[in-house]
N, CA, C and O atoms as a MOPAC input file, in Angstrom:
PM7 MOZYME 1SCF
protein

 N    195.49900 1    86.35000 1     5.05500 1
 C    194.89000 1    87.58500 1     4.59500 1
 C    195.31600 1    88.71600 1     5.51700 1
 O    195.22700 1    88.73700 1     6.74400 1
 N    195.81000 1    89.68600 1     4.67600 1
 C    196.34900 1    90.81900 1     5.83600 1
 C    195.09700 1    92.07100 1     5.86700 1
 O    194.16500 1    92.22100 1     5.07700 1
 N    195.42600 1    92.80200 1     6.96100 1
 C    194.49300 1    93.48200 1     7.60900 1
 C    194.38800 1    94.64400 1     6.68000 1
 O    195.38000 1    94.79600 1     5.96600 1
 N    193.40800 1    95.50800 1     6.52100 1
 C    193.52800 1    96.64300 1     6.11900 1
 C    193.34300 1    97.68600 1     6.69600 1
 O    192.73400 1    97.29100 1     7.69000 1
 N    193.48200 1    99.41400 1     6.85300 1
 C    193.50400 1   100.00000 1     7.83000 1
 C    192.14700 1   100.36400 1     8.31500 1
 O    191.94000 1   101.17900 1     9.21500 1
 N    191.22800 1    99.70100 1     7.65400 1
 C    189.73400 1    99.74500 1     8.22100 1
 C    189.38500 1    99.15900 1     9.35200 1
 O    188.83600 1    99.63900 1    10.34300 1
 N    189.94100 1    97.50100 1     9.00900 1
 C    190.28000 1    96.58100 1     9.77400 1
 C    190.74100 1    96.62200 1    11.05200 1
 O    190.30100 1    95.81500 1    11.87100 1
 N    191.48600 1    97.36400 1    11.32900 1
 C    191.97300 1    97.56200 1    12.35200 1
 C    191.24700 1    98.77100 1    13.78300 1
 O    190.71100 1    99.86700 1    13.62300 1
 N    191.46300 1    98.15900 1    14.84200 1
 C    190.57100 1    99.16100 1    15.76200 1
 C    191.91000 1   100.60500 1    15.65900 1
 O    193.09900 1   100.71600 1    15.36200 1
 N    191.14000 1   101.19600 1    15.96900 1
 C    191.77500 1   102.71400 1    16.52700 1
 C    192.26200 1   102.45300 1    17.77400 1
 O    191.63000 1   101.90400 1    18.67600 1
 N    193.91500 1   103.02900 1    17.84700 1
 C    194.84500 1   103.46800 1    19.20700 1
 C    194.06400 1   103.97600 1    19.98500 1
 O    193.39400 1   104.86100 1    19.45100 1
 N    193.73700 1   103.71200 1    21.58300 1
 C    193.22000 1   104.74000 1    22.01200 1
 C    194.44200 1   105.66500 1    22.64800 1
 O    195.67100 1   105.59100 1    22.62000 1
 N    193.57000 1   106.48400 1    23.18000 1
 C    194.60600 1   108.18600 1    23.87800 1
 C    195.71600 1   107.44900 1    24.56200 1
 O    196.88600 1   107.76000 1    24.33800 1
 N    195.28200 1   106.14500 1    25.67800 1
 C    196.24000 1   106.19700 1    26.14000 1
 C    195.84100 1   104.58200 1    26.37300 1
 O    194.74200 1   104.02700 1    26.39900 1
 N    197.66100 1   103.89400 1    26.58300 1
 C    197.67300 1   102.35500 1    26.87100 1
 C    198.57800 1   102.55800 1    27.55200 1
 O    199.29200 1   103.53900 1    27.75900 1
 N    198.50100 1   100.84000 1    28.17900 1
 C    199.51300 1   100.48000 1    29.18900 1
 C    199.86800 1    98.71500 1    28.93500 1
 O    199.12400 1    97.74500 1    28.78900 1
 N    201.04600 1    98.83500 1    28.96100 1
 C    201.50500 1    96.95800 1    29.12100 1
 C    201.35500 1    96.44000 1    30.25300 1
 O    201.92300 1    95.38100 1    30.52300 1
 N    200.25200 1    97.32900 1    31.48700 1
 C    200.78800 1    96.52500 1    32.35300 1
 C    199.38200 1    95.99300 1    32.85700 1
 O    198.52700 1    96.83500 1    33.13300 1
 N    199.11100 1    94.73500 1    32.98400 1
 C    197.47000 1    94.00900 1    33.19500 1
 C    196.87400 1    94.70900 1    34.38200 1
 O    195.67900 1    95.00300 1    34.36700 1
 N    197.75900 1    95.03600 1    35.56800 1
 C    196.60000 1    96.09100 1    36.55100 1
 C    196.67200 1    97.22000 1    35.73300 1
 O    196.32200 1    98.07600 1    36.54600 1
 N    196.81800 1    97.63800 1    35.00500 1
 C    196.37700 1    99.68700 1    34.76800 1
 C    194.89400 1    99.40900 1    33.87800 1
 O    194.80600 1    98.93300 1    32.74600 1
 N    194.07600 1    99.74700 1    34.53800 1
 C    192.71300 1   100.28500 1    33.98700 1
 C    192.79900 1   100.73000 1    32.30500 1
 O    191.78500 1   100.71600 1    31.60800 1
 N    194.42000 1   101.20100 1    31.65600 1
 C    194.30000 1   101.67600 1    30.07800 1
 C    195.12600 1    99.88200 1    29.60600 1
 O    195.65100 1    99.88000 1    28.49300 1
 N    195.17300 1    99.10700 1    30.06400 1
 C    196.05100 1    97.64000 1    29.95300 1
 C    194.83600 1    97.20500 1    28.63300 1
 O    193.74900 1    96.98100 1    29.16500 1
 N    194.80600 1    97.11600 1    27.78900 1
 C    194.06700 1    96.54600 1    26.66200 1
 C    195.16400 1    95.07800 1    25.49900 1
 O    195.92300 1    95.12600 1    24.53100 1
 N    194.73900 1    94.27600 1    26.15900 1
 C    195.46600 1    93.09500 1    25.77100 1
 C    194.99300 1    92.34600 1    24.04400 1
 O    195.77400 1    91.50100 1    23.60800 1
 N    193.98800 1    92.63800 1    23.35000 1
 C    193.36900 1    92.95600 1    22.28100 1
 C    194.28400 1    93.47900 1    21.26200 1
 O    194.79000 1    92.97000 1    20.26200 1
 N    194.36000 1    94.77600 1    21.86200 1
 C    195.46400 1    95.77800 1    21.04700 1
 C    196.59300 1    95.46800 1    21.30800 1
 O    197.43000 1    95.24700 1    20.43300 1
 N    196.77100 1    95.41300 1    22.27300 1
 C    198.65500 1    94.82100 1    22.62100 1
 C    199.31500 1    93.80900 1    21.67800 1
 O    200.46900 1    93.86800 1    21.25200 1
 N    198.19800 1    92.67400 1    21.36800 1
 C    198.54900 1    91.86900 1    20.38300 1
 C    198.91300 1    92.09800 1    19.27000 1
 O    199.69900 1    91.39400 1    18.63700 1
 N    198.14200 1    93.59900 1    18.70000 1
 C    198.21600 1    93.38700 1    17.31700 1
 C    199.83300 1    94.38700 1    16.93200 1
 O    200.25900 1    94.78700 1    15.84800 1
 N    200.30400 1    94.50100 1    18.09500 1
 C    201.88200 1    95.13900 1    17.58700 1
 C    201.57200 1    96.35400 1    17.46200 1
 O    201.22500 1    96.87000 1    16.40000 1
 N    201.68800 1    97.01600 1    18.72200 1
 C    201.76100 1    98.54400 1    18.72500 1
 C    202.71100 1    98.83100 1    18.99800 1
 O    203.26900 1    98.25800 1    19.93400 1
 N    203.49300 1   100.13500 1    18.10500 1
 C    204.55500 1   100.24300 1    18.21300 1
 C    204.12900 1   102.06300 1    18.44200 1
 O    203.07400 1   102.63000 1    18.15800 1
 N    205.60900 1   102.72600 1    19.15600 1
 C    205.61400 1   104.03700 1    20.00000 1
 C    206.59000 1   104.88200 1    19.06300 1
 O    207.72700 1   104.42600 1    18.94300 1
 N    206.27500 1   106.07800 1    18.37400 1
 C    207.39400 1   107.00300 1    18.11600 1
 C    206.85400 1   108.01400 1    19.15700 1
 O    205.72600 1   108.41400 1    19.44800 1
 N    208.52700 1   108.35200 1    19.75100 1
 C    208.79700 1   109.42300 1    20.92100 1
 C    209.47400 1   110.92500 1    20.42400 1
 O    210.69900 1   110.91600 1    20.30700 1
 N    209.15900 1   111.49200 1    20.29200 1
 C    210.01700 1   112.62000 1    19.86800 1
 C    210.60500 1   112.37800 1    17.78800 1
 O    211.35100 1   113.10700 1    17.13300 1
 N    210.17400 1   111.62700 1    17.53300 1
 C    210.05200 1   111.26600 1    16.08800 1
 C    211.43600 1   109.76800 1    16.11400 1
 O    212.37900 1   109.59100 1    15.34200 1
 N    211.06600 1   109.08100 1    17.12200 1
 C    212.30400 1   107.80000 1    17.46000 1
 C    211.75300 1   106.99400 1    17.72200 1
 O    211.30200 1   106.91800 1    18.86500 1
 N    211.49400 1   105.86500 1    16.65000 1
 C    210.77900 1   104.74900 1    17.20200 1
 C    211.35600 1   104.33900 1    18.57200 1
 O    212.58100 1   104.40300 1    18.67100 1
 N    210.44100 1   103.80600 1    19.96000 1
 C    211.03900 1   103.58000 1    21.11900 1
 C    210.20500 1   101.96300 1    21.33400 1
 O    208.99800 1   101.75900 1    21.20200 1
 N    211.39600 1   100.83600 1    21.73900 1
 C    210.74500 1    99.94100 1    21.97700 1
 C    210.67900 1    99.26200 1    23.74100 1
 O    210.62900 1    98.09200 1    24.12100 1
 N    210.70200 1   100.44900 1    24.45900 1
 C    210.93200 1   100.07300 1    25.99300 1
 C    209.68900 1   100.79900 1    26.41200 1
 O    209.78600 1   100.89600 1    27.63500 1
 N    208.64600 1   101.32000 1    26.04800 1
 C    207.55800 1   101.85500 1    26.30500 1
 C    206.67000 1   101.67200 1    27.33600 1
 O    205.80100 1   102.42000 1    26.88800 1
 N    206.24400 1   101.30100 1    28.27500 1
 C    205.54900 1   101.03000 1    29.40300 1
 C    204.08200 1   101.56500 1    29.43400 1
 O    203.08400 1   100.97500 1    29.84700 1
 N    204.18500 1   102.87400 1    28.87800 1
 C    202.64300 1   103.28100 1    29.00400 1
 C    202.94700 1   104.71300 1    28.38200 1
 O    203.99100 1   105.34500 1    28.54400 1
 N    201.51300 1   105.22100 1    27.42300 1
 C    201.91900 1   106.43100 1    26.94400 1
 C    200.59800 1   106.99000 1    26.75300 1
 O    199.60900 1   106.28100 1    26.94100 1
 N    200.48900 1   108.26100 1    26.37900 1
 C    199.36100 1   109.12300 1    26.81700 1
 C    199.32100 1   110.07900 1    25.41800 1
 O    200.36900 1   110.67300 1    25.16400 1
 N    198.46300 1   110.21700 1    24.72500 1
 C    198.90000 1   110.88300 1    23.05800 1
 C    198.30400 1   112.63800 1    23.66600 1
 O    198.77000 1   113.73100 1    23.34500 1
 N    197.31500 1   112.37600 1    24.47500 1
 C    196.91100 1   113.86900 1    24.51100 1
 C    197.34100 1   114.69200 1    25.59700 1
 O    196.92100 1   115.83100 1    25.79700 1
 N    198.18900 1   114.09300 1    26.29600 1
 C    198.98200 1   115.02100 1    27.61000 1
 C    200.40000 1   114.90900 1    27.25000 1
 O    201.29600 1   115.55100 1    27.79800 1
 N    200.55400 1   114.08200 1    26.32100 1
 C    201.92500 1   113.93000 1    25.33100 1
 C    203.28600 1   113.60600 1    26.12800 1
 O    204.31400 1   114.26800 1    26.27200 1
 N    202.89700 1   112.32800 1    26.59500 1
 C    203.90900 1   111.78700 1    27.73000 1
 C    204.45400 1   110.51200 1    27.15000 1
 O    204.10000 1   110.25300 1    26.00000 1
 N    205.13700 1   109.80200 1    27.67200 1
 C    205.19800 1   108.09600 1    27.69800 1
 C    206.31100 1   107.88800 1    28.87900 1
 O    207.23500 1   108.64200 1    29.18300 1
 N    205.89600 1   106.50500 1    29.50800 1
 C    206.42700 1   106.29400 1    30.76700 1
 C    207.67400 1   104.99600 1    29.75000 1
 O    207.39000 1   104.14200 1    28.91100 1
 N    208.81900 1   105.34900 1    30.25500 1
 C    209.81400 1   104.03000 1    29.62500 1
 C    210.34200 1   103.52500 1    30.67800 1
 O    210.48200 1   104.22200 1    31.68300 1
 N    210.73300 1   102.22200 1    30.64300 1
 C    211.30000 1   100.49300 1    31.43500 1
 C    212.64500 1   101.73900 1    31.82900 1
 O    212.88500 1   102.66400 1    31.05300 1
 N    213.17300 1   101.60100 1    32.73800 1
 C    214.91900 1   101.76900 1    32.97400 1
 C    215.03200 1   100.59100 1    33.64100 1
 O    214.54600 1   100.15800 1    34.68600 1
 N    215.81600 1   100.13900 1    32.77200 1
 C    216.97400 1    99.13200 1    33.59000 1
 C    215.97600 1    97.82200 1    33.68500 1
 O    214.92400 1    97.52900 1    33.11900 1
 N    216.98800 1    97.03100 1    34.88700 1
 C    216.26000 1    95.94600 1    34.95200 1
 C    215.61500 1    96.25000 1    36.14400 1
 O    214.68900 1    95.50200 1    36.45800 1
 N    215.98900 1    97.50200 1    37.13900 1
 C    215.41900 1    97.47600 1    38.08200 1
 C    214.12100 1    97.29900 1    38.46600 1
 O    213.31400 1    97.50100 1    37.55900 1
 N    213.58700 1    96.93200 1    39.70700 1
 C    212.44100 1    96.38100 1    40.13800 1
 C    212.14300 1    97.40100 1    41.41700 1
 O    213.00600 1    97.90800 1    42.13400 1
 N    210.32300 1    97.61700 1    41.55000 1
 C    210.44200 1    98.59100 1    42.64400 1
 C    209.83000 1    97.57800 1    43.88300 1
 O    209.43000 1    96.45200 1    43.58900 1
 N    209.80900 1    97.85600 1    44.67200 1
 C    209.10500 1    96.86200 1    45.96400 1
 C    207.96200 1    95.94000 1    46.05000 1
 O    207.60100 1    95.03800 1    46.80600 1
 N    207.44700 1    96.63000 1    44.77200 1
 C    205.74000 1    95.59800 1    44.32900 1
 C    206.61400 1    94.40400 1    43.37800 1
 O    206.15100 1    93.31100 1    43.05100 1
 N    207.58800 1    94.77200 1    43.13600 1
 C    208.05000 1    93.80500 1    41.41600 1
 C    207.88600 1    94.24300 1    40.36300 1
 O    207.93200 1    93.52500 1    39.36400 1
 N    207.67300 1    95.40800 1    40.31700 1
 C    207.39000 1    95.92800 1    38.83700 1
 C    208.58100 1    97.06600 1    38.60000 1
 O    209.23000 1    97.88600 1    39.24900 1
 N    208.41600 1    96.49800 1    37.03000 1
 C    209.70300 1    97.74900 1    36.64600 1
 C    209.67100 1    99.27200 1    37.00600 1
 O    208.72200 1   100.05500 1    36.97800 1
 N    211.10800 1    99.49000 1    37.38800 1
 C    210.91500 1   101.14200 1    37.70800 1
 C    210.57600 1   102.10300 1    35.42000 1
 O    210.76500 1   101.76700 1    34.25100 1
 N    210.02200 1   103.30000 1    36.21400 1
 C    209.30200 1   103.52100 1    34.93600 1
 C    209.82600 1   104.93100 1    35.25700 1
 O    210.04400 1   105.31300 1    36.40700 1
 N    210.05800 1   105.86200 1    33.87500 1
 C    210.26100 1   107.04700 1    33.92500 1
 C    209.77100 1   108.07800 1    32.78200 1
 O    209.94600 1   108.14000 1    31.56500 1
 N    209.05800 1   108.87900 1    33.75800 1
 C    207.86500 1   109.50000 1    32.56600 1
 C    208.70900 1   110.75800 1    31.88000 1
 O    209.37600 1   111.51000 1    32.59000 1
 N    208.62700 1   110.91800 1    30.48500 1
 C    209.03600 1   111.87600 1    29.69500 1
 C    208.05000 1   113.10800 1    29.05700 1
 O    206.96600 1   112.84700 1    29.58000 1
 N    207.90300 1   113.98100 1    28.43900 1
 C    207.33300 1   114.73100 1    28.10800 1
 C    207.55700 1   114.96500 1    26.52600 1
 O    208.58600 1   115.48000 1    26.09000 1
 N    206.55500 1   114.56000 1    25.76300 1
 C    206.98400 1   115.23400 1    24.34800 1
 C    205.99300 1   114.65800 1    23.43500 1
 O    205.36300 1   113.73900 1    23.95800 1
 N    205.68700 1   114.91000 1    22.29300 1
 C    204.79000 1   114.06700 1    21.16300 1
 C    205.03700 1   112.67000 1    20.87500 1
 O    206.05700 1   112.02700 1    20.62600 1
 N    203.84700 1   112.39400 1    20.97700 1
 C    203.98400 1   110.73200 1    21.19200 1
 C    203.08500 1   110.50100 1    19.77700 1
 O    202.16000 1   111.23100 1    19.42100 1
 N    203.58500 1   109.29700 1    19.05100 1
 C    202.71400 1   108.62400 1    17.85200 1
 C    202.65900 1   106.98100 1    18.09700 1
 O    203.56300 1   106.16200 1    17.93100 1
 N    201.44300 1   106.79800 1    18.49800 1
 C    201.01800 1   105.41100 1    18.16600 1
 C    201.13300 1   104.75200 1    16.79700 1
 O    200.66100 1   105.45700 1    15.90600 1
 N    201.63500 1   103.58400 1    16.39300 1
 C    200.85500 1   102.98800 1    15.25300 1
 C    201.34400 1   101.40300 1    15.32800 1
 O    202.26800 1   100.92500 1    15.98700 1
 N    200.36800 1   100.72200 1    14.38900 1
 C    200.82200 1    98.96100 1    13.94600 1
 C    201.60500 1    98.81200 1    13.13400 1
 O    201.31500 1    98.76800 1    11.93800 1
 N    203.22900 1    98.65700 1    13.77100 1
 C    204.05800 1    98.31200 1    13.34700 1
 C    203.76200 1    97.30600 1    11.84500 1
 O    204.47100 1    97.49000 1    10.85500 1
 N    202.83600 1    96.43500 1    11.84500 1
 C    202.64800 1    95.58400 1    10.65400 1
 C    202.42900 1    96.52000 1     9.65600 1
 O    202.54900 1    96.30700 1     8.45000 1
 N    202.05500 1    97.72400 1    10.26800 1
 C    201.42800 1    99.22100 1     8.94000 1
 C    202.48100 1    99.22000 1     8.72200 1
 O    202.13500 1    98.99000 1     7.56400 1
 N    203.88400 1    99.26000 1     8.65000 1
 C    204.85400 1    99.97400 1     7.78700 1
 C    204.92100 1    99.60500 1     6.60400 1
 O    205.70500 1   100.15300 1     5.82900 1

C-alpha cells in the first residue's frame, strides 16, 4: 500500500545525514528525501536549511581530522521532497 501525501510527515526547515547534528532525523531519512538546489535535483547533500536557503554538499572523498566528510555550504533556494512523490 503506497503512502499518500497526508501520510506522510512534513520536511522540516532543516535536516542533516549526519547522526551527531541535533537536525539528524533518521525517521525521515528513511523515507527518501530528496534535495532540489537551484532547481537541480542534487544527490550529495549533507545538510540543508529551506529558510536561510543554504545546503551544505559532500566534496570529494576527502575526510577532515574527526573523519567526517569535508562539506561545502552554498547559498540559494533549496526544495525538499519524497522522491517516491514523483
Amino acid at each position: 500500500m503506497s503512502e499518500t501525501p497526508a501520510d506522510r510527515p512534513a520536511l522540516p526547515d532543516r535536516l542533516s545525514t549526519d547522526p551527531d547534528s541535533p537536525f539528524h532525523d533518521a525517521e525521515i531519512l528513511a523515507r527518501n528525501v530528496g534535495v532540489r538546489f537551484k532547481g537541480e535535483d542534487k544527490t550529495n547533500v549533507d545538510e540543508y536549511c529551506v529558510s536561510e536557503g543554504w545546503v551544505k554538499l559532500a566534496v570529494g572523498k576527502t575526510l577532515d581530522r574527526r573523519g567526517k566528510q569535508l562539506t561545502i555550504k552554498l547559498q540559494g533556494p533549496v526544495e525538499p521532497y519524497f522522491r517516491d512523490a514523483d
